[in-house]
N, C-alpha and C positions, 0 to 999 in steps of 0.2 A: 973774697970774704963778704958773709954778708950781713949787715950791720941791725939791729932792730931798729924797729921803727917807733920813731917819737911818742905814736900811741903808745903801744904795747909797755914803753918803759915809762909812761905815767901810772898807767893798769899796773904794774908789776908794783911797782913805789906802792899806790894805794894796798895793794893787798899786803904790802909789807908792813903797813901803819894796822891795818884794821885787823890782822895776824899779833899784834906787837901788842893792841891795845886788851884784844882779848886775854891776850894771855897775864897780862898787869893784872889782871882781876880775877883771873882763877889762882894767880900765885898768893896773891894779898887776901883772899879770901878761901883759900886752899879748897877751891873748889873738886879737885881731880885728886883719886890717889889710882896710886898700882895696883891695874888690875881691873879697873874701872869700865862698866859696859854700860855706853852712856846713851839713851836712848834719847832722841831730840821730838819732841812737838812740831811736826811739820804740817801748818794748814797751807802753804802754797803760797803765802803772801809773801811780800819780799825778807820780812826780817828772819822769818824760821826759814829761807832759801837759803840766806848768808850764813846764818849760822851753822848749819849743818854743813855747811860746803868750807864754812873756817873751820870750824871741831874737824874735822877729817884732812882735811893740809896740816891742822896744828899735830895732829896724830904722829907725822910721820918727822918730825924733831920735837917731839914736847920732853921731858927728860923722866917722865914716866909712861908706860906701857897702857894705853885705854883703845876702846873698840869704840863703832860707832855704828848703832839701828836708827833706824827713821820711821814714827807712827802718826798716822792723820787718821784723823777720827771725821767719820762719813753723820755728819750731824743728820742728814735725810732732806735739806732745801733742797729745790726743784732746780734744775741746772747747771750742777756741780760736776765738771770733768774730772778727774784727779789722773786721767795719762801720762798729761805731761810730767806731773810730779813722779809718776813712774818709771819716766824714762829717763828722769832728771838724776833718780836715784841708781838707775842700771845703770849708766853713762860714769858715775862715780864709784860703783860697784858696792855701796853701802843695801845694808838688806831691808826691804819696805814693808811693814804691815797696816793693810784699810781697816780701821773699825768701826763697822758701821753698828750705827747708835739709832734712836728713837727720838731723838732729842727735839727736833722739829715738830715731830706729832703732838710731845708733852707741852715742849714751847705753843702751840694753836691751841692743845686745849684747856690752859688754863687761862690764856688773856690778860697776862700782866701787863700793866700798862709802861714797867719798864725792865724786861725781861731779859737784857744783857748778862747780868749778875750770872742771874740762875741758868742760864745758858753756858758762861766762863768756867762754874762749879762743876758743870754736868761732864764738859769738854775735859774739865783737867782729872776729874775722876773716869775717863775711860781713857785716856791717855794713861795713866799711872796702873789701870787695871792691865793696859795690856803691857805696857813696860814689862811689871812683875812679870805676868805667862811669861815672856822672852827671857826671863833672869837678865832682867837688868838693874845696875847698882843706884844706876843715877837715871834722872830726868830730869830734860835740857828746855827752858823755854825761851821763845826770842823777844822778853821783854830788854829794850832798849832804853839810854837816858832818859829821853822824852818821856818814855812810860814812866820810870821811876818817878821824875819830878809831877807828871798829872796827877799820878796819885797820892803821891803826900800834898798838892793840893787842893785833890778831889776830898781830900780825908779831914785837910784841914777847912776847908769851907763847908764840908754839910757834916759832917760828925765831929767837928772845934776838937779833932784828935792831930796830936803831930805823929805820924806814921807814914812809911812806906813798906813795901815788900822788900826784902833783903836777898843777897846774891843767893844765898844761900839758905833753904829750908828742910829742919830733920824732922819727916813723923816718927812720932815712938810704935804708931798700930802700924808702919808699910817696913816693906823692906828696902825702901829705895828715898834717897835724900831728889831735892829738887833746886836746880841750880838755875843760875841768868846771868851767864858770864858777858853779857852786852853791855854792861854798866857805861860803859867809859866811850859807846858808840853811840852819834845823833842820830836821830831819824833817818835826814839826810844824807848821812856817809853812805847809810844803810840801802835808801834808795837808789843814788848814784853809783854805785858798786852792783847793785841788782842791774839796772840799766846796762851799764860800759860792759858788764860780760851775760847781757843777754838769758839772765835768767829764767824761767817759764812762771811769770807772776800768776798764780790765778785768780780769777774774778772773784771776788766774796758776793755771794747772790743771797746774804741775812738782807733781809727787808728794812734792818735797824743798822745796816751798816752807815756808818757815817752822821747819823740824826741821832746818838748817845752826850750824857752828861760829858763823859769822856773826851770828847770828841771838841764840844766846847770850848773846855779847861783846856785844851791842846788850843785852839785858837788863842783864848785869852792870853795865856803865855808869849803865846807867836808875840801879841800885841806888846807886853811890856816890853818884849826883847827888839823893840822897835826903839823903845825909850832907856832904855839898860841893857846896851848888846852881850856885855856880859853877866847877868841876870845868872841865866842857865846855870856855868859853870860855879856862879858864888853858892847857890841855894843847893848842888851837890857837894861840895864842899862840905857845906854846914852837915848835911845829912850825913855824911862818913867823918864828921866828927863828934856826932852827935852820939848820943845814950836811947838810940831809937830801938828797941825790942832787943834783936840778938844782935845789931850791927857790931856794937862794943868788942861784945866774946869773938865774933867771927871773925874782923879782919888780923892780920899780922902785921904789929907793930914794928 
């Protein structure tokens, strides 16, 4: 007989917590229904690798019936392989579509001196364009906890608004809701799970990678939680009990 190996059932464990966690947040936030063709945000980095590779394991026990496409939007930086993500997707058998965009060209020629924003807007408006062409219901993005809390402190330091983006967003003009079933996953897990199975992380070759306000507030954080290890999970807390935009309506009590 032959036994697994001590790795493999740390790995197995892990995917069974970051499987368990996801799905706490699409239940509590009824993110999935029957029937659901859920197209994920795939730019190559590790969170949209995870999530697309959890949404397609959760598929096949989730206790409703949903599909799962994969779209990466080709912004047009100099240096961008997207193969690997090709063959990340054939290896899983999930169906991939490239959309290449202009976004770069528009991004140089206007010279904003902080032009992340309007790059994020451009991305998640050609993401959702092609979502639609494929009939798809949903669109999947892999913002994680960490994202959630920078930005309700990004929100509350430069616009003194208490806000963040919520699990769940319905437009009345699309035909497709947009979800972020990560809530309840760290950066962290997110990374080390990319790592232990070898994911194909690709390079982000944006010139403003890493030198954004963003990017900051993700530091300054890191720092409190040096002085308040449990920081993080109190200030989610507050936030899913909060009266923030839709939170209230959307989760199940």
């Amino acid at each position: 007989m032959t036994f697994p190996s001590s790795l493999s059932i740390i790995v197995f464990m892990k995917e069974k917590k970051l499987l368990s966690l996801m799905r706490q947040c699409i239940q509590k936030y009824d993110l999935i229904q029957e029937g659901d063709v859920i197209g994920v945000g795939l730019s190559g980095g590790k969170d949209s690798l995870v999530l697309l590779y959890a949404l397609n394991r959760l598929k096949e026990f989730y206790p409703v019936s949903f599909s799962v496409k994969a779209f990466t939007v080709d912004a047009g930086f100099q240096g961008m392989d997207f193969s690997d993500i090709r063959d990340f997707c054939e290896k899983l058998k999930i169906p991939w579509f490239l959309e290449k965009t202009q976004i770069a060209a528009i991004i140089e020629a206007r010279k904003e001196p902080h032009p992340c924003s309007l790059c994020s807007h451009m991305r998640r408006a050609a993401l959702a364009e092609a979502a639609e062409r494929e009939n798809c219901t949903v669109l999947a993005l892999g913002h994680h906890k960490d994202d959630y809390l920078t930005t309700f402190m990004l929100s509350l330091a430069y616009k003194g608004q208490i806000y963040t983006f919520s699990p769940k967003t319905v437009y009345e003009d699309k035909k497709l809701s947009v979800i972020r079933p990560m809530l309840y996953l760290s950066e962290g897990a997110l990374e080390n799970f990319a790592e232990e199975n070898e994911f194909p992380v690709v390079k982000n070759t944006c010139p403003m990678d890493h030198l954004t306000e963003r990017e900051s507030m993700k530091q300054y954080l890191l720092k409190i939680q040096r002085e308040f290890p449990d920081i993080k999970d109190k200030m989610l807390h507050a936030i899913e009990a909060s009266d923030i935009q839709d939170w209230k309506n959307l989760r199940k009590e």
